[in-house]
C-alpha positions as CSV (number, residue, x, y, z in Angstrom):
1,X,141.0,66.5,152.9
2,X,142.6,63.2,151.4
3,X,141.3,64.2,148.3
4,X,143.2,68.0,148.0
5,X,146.3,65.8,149.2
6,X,146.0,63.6,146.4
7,X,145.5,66.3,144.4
8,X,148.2,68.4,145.7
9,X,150.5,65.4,145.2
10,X,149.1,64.6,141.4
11,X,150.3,67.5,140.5
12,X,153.6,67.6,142.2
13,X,155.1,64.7,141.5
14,X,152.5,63.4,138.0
15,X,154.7,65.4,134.9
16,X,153.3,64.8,131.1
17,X,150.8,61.9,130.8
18,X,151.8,60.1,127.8
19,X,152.1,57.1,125.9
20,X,152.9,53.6,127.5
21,X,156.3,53.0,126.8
22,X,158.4,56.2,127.9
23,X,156.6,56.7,131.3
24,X,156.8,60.3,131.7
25,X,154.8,59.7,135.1
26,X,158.1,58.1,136.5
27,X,159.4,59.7,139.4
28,X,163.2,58.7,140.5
29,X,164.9,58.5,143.3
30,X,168.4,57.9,144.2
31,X,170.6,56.4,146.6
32,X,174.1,56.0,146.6
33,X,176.9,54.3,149.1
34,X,180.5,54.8,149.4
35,X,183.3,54.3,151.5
36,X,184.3,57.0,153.3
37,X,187.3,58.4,156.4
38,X,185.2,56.8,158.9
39,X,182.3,54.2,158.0
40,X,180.6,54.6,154.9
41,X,179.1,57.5,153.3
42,X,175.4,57.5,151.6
43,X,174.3,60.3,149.1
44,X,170.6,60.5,148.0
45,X,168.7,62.3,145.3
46,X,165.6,62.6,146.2
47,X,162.5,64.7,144.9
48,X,161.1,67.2,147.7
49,X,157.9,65.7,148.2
50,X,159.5,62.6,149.9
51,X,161.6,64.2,152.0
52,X,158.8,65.8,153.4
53,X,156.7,62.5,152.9
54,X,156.3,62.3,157.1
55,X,154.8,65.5,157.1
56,X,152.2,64.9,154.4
57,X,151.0,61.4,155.9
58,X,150.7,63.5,159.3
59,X,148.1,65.7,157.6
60,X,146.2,63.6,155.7
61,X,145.9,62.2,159.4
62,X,145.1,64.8,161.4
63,X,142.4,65.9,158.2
64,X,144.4,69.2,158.2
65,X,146.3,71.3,155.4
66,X,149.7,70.4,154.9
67,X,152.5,72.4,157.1
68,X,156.3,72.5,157.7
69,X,158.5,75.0,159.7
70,X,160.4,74.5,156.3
71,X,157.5,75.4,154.0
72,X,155.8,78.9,153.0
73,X,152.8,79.6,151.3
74,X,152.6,81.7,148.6
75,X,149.8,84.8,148.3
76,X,147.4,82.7,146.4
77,X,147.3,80.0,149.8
78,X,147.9,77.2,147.4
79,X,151.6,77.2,146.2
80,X,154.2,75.7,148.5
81,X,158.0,77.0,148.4
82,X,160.5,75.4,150.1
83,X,162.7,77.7,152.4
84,X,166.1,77.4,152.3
85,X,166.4,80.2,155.3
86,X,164.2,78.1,157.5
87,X,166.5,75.0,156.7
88,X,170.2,77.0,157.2
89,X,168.5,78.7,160.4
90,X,167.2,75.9,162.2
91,X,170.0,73.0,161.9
92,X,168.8,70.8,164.0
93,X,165.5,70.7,162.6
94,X,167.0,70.0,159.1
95,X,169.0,67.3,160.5
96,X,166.3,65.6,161.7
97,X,164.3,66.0,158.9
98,X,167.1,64.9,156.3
99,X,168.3,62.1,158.5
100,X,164.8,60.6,158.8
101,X,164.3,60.6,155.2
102,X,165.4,56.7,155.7
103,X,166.1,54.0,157.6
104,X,169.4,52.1,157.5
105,X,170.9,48.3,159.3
106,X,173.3,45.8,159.0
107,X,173.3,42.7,160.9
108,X,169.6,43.3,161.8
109,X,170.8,46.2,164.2
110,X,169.7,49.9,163.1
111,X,172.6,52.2,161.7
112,X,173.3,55.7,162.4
113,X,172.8,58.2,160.3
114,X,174.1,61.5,160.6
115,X,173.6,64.7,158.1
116,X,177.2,66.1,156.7
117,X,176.0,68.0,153.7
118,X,173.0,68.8,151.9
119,X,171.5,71.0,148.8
120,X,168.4,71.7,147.7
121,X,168.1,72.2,143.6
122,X,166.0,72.3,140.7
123,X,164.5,68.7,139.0
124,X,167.8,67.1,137.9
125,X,167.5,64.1,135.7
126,X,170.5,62.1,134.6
127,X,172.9,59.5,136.3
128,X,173.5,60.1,139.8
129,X,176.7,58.7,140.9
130,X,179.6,59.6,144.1
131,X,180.6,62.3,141.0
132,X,177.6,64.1,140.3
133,X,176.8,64.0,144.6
134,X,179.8,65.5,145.5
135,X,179.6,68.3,142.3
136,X,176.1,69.0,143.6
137,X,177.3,69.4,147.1
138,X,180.2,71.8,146.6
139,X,177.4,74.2,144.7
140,X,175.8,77.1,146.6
141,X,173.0,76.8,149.1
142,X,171.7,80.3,148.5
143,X,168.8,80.9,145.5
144,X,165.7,81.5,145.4
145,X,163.0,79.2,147.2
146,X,161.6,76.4,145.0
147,X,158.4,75.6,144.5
148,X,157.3,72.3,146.5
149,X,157.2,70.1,143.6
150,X,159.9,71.4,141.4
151,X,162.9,70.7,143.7
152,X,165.5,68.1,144.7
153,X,167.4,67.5,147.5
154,X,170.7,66.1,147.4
155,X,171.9,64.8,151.0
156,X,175.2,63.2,152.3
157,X,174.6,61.1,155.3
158,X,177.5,59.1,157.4
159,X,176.7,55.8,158.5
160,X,178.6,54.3,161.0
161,X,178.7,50.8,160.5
162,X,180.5,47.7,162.0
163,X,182.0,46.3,158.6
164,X,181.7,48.8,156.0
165,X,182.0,46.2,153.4
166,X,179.3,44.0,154.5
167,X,175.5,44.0,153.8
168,X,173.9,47.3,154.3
169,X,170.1,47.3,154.6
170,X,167.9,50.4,153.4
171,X,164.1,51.1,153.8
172,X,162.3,54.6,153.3
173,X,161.9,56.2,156.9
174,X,158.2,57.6,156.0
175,X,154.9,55.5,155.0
176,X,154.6,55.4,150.9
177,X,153.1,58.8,148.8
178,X,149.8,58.3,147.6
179,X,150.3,58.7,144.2
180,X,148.6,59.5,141.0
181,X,146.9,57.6,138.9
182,X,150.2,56.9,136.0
183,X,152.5,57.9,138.6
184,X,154.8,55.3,139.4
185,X,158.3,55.5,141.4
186,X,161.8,54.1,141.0
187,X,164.4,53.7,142.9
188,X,168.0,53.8,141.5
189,X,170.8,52.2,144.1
190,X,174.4,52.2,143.4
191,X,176.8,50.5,145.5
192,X,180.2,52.4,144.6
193,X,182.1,50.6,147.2
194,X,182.6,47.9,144.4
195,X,184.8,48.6,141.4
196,X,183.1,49.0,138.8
197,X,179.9,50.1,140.9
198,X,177.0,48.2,140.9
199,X,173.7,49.4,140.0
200,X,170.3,48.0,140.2
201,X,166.6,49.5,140.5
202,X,164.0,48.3,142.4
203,X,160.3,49.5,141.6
204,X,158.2,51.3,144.5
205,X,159.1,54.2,147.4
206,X,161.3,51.2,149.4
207,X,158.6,50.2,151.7
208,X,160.3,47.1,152.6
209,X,164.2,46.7,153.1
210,X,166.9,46.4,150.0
211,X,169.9,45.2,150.6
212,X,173.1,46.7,149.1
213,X,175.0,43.2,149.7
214,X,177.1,43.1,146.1
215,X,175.3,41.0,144.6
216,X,175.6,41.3,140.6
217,X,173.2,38.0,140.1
218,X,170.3,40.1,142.1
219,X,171.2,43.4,140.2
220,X,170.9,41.4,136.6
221,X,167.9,39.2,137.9
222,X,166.1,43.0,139.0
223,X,167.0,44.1,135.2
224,X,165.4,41.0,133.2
225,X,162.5,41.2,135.6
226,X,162.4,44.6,133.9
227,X,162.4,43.7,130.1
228,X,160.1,41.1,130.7
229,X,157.7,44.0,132.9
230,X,158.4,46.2,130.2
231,X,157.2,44.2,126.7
232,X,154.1,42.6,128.7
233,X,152.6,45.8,130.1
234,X,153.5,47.7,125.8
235,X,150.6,46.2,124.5
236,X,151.9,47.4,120.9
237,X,154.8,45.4,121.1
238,X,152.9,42.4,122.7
239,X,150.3,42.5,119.8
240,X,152.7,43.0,116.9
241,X,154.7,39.8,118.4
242,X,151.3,37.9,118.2
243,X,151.5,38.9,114.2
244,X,154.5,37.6,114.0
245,X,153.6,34.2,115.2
246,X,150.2,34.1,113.4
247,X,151.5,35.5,110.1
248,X,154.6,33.5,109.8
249,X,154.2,30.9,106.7
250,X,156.5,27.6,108.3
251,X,158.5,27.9,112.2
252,X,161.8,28.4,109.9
253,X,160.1,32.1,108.7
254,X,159.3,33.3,112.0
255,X,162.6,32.3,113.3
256,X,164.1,34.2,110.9
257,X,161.4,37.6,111.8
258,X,161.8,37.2,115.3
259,X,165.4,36.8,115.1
260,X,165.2,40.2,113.0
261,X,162.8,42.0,114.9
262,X,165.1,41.3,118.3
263,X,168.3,42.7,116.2
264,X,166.6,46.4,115.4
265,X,165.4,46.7,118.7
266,X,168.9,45.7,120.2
267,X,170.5,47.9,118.2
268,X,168.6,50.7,119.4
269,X,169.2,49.9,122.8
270,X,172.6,49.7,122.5
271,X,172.9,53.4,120.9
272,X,170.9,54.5,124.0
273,X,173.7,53.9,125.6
274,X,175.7,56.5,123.7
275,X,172.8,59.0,124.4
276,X,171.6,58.5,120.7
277,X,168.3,58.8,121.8
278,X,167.0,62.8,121.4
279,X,164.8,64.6,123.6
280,X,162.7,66.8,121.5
281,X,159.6,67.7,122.3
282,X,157.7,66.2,119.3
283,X,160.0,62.7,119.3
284,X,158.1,60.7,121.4
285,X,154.6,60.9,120.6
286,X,156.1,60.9,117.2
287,X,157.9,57.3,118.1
288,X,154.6,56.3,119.6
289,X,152.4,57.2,116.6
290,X,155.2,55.0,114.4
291,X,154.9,51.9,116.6
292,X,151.2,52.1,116.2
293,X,152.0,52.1,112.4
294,X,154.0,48.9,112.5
295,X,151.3,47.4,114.6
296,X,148.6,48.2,111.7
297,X,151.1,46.9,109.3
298,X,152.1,44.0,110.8
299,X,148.4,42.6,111.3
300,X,147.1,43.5,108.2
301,X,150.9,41.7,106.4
302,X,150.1,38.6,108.7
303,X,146.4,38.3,108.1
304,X,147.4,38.6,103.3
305,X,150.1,35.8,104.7
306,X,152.8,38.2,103.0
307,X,154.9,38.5,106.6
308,X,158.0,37.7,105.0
309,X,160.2,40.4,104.4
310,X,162.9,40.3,107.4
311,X,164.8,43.4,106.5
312,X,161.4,45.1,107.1
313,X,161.2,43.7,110.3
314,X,164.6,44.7,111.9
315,X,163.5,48.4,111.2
316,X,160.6,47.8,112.8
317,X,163.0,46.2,115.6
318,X,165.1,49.8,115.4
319,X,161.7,51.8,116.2
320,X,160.5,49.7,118.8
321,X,163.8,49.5,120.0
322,X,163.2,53.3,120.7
323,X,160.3,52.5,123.3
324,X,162.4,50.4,125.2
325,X,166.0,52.7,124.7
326,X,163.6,55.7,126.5
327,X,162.1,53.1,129.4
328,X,166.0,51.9,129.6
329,X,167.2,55.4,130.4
330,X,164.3,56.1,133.0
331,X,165.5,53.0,134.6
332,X,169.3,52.9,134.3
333,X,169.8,57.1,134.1
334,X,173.0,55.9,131.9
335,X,175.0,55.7,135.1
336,X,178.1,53.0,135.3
337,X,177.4,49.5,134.8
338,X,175.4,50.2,131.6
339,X,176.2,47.1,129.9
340,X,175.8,44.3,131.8
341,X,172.7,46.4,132.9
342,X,171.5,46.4,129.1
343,X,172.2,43.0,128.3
344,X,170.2,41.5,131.5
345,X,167.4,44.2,130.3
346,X,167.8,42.6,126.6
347,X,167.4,39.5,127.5
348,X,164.6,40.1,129.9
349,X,162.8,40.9,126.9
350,X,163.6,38.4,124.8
351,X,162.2,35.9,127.6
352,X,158.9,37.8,127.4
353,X,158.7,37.7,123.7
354,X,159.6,34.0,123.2
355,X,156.7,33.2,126.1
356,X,153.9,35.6,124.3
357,X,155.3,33.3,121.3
358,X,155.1,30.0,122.6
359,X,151.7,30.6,124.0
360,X,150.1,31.5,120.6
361,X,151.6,28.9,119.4
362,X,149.9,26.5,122.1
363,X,146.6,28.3,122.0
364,X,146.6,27.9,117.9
365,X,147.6,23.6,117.9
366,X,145.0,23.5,120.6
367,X,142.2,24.9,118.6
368,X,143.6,23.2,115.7
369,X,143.1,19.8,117.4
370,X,139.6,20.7,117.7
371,X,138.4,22.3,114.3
372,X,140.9,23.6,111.8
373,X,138.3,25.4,110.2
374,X,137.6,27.6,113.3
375,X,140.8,28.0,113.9
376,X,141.6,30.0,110.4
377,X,138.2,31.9,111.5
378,X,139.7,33.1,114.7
379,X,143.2,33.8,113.3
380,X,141.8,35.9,110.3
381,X,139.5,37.8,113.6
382,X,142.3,38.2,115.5
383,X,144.2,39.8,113.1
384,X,141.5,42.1,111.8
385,X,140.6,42.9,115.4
386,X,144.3,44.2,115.8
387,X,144.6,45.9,113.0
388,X,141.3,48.1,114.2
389,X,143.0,48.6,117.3
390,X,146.2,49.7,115.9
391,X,144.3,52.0,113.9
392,X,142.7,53.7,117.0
393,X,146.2,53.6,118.5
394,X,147.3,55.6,115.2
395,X,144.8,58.3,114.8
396,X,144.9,58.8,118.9
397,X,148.3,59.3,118.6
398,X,149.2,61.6,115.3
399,X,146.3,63.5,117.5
400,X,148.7,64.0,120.0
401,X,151.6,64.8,117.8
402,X,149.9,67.8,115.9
């Protein structure tokens, strides 16, 4: 039984596997807090499958199929719709199910929460802010049924607090999804009762408590945490870095390629703000299958010792910059905030390329101390056994791109 429940949810919540950087097996959720008439007012975007998270943890242990007043089954017994006529019928239910969808405190005392408004709509993406909540809200509650995994629902809760501008506490009200293998889960919070709003994501299904408490050091600290997550776990761009510091001819040189390679991608990262980043079907495998590229290029440049061109290197800085402008949207959604967002993101990767850097650079002196003879062994191996792997890299993905 766990295993058609992990199955059931792999393919709700798992979209497109793809390549490392643009995590297509993301899944976000969103919370947002505002002042409102009396106390403050929270508005949440969250996929269907954790709303209904209680439910599905109840199955899995009881060893029985998943079931909901507010669920049908299709002909086929498989598919699940959601039914928005069970949910307008029974409001008391829906309350309680909406409600419970997450805890809230302040002071270390639990917080009411009671449901003023919800809808249920198709997969939105995009920044999710007090504007788009309260556009979503005044939409229609009548369609047809979604399907289990296809749907959103957007909820307005009032919490009555104590001192609305204090420290608000938030924790998911159900255990944690069993997820997919490449399914991973975000959690967008904006505090709009700041001006300008602060924003800040926080990795995971909020099994512990968050704090909206205005803090902008934690929201930047969450962010370079990020970029530095983000370039160590893109093996492309950790390799091609370890060219850079293995090809360079003299410490002045791969100043100058570092410096050049951080400018491209910087510059990319800033257009994603704009939304200069496209969508199209073929761009990112097409991105992906380019980064490999540069990878091959870069290894078999550093291993001739001809890694010297730095204008060559700040485009390859623009297309990697396109890896991390897709992961930056995932995480950010362009909602408010975006720049000191981007430049804590920025700089978290900066911090993880100067350490992948400096420890090359300490592995290489330390082998030099003992044999300088191995050591120009091991660099030429290195280099070749990058290259190889960047080819694999290549051919896998121009594979997936035709």
């Amino acid at each position: 039984m766990m295993t058609r429940l992990a199955a059931l949810l792999a393919l709700l919540l798992a979209a497109n596997s793809a390549a490392a950087h643009f995590s297509p097996g993301t899944v976000i959720q969103s919370y947002v807090l505002d002042e409102g008439q009396d106390g403050l007012v929270a508005y949440l975007r969250l996929p269907a499958p954790f709303v209904f998270a209680g439910e599905i943890a109840a199955a899995a242990a009881e060893d029985r199929p998943l079931a909901s007043p507010f669920l049908k089954v299709a002909a086929d017994g498989g598919t699940r719709f959601i039914s928005r006529g069970a949910l307008r019928q029974d409001r008391n239910g829906a309350a309680a199910l909406l409600e419970g969808v997450a805890d809230w405190r302040q002071n270390n005392l639990p917080l009411d929460a009671e449901l003023q408004d919800w809808r249920l709509l198709p997969m939105a993406e995009g920044p999710f802010d007090v504007g788009a909540a309260k556009a979503a809200l005044a939409g229609p509650r009548t369609g047809a049924d979604p399907g289990f995994g296809q749907a959103v629902f957007v909820i307005a809760l009032r919490l009555s607090v104590p001192m609305p501008a204090a420290t608000v506490g938030l924790r998911s009200g159900h255990p944690p999804l069993t997820l997919a293998e490449g399914v991973s889960v975000d959690t967008h919070l904006l505090d709009a009762r700041l001006d300008p709003p602060l924003q800040r994501t926080v990795a995971g299904q909020l099994e512990g408590w968050v704090n909206f408490n205005g803090s902008r050091f934690a929201a930047a600290s969450g962010f370079i945490w990020q970029g530095v997550v983000h370039i160590l776990k893109g093996w492309d761009h950790v390799l091609l870095v370890v060219c850079l510091a293995l090809g360079a001819t003299s410490p002045r040189r791969l100043v100058w390629l570092v410096s050049a390679f951080t400018l491209g991608h910087a510059a990319t990262l800033m257009a994603s703000i704009f939304g200069a980043v496209p969508s199209w079907t073929w761009y990112i495998p097409a991105v992906e299958a380019a980064i490999a590229a540069t990878v091959l290029y870069a290894a078999i440049a550093a291993w001739r010792q001809r890694l010297e061109a730095v204008w060559i290197m700040a485009a390859v800085g623009l297309l990697h910059g396109l890896g991390f402008a897709f992961v930056l949207q995932e995480i950010l959604g362009r909602g408010p905030g975006m720049i000191p967002a981007l430049a804590a993101f920025t700089f978290g990767i900066e911090a993880g390329q100067l350490a992948i850097v400096a420890s090359v650079l300490a592995l290489v002196a330390g082998l030099r101390r003992a044999s300088r003879t191995w050591t120009a062994l091991l660099r030429q191996a290195a280099l070749v056994g990058i290259a190889a792997l960047a080819g694999v890299w290549l051919v896998e993905r121009v594979v997936v791109l035709v």
